[in-house]
C-alpha positions as CSV (number, residue, x, y, z in Angstrom):
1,X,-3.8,-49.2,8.5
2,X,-3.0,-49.4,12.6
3,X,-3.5,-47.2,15.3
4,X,-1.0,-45.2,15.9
5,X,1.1,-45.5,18.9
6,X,-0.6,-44.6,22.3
7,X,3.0,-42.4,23.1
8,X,2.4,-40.6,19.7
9,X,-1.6,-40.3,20.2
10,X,-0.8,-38.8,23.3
11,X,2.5,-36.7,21.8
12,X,-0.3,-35.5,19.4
13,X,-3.1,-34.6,21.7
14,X,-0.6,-32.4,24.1
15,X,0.4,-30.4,21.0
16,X,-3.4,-29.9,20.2
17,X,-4.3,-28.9,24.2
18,X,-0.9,-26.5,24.0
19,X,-2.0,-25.2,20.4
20,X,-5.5,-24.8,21.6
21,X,-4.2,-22.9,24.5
22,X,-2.0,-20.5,23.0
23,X,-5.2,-19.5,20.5
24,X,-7.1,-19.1,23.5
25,X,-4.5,-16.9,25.2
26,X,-4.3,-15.1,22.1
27,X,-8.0,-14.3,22.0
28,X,-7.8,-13.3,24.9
29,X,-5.0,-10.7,24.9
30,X,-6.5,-9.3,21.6
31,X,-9.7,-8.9,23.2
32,X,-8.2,-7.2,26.0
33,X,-6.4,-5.1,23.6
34,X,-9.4,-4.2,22.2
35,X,-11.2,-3.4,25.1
36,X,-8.9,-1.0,26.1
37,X,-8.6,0.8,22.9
38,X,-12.1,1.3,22.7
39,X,-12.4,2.3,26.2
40,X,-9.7,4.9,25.1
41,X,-11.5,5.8,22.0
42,X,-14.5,6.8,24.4
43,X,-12.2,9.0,26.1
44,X,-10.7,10.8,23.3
45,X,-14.7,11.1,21.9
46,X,-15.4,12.0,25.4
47,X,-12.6,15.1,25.4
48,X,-13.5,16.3,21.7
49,X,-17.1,16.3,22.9
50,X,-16.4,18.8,25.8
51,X,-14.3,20.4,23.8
52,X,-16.4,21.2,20.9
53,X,-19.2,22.4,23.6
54,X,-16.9,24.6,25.3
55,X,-15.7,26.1,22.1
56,X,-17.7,25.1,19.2
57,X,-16.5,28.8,17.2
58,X,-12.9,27.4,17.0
59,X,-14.0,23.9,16.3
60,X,-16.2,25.4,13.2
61,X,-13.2,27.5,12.3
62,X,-11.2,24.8,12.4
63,X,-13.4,22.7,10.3
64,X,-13.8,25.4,8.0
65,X,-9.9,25.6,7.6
66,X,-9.1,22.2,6.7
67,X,-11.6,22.1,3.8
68,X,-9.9,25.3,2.6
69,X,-6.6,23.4,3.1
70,X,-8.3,20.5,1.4
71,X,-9.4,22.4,-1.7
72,X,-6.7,23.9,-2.0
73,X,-4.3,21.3,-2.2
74,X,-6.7,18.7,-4.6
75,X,-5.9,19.4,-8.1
76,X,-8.2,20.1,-10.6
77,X,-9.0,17.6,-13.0
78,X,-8.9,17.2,-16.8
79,X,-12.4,15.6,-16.1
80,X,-13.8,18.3,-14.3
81,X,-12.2,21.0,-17.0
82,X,-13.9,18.5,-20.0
83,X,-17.0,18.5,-18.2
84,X,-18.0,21.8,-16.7
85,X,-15.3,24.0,-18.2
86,X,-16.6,27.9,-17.6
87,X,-19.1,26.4,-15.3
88,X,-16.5,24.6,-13.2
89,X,-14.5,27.9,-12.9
90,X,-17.5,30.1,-11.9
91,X,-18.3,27.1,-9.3
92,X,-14.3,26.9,-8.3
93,X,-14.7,31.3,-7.8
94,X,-17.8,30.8,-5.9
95,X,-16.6,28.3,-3.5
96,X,-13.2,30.1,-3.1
97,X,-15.4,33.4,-2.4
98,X,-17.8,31.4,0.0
99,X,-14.6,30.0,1.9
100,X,-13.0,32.9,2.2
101,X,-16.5,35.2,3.4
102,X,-16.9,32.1,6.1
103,X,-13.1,32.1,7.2
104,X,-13.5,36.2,7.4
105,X,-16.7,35.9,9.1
106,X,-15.4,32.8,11.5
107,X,-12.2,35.3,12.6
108,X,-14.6,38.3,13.1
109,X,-16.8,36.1,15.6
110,X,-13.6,34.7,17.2
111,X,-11.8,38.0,17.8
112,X,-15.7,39.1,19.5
113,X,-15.2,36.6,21.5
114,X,-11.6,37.5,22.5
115,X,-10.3,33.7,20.8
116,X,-7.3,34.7,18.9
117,X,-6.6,32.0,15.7
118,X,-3.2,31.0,17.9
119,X,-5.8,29.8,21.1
120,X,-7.8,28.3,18.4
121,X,-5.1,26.1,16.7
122,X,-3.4,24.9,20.1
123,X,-7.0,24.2,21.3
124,X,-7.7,22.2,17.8
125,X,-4.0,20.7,17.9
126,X,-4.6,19.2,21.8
127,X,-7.7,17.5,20.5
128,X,-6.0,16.2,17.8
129,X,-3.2,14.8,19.9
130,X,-5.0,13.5,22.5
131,X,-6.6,11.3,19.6
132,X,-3.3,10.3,17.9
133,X,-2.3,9.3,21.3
134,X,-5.3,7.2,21.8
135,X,-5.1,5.6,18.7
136,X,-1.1,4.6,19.6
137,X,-1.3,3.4,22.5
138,X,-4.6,0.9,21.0
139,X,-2.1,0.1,18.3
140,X,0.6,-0.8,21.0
141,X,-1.6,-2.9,22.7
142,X,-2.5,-5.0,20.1
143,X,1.3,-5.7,19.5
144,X,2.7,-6.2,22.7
145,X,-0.6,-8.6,22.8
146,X,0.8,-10.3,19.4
147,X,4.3,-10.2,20.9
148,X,2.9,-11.8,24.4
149,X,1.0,-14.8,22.4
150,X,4.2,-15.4,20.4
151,X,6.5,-15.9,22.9
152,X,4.4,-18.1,24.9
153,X,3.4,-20.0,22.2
154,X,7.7,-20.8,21.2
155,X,8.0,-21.0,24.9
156,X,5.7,-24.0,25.0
């Protein structure tokens, strides 16, 4: 078999520089992407930490409210009735109880504290924003990062 033409040799090796190039570029963009997403991620773990020291009652109150929420929206199971029946209903009573006597006892050391359940949720939903927000924008890094590395790469 013969060589291949110099012209398409060197047809070939250009397409493998500008290929190799445009994975680099990629790389790059996707670590910058990265970089700042978990420099963001730091900050949002930054906030909930100060938060949670500066009000760690509504933070437990709000923990305790989502597994309430969580409970209460899982379903039992046909499992769980086959397996424990009475004893799966005395546990189910017994959590519900305990849930309730830590939400009751959770409002009783908030409202000492003057924290009314509204300061509490806007406190918890903040947090919670600020997160979502981090996690966006790291998500909209990484595409416009995708997006940059495609167009150069049809550009070339």
């Amino acid at each position: 078999m013969a060589d291949p033409a110099p012209e398409t040799q060197a047809a070939n090796q250009s397409r493998r520089a500008k290929a190799a190039k445009a994975v680099d570029d990629a790389r790059a963009k996707a670590r910058q992407a990265r970089d700042r997403a978990v420099e963001r991620s730091r900050n949002a773990r930054q906030k909930a930490t100060t938060g949670l020291e500066q009000n760690p009652i509504a933070a437990l109150a709000g923990g305790l409210a989502l597994g309430v929420i969580a409970a209460a929206i899982l379903p039992r199971t046909g499992k769980e009735d086959q397996y424990l029946g009475s004893t799966g209903k005395r546990i189910r009573t017994t959590a519900k109880a305990a849930a309730k006597a830590a939400q009751d006892a959770g409002k009783r050391e908030l409202d000492g504290l003057g924290i009314n359940s509204d300061m509490a949720k806007q406190e918890i939903k903040s947090l919670l924003g600020k997160v979502g927000v981090a996690a966006r924008s790291a998500g909209a890094a990484v595409g416009v990062s995708v997006k940059d590395s495609r167009k150069k790469k049809k550009n070339k």
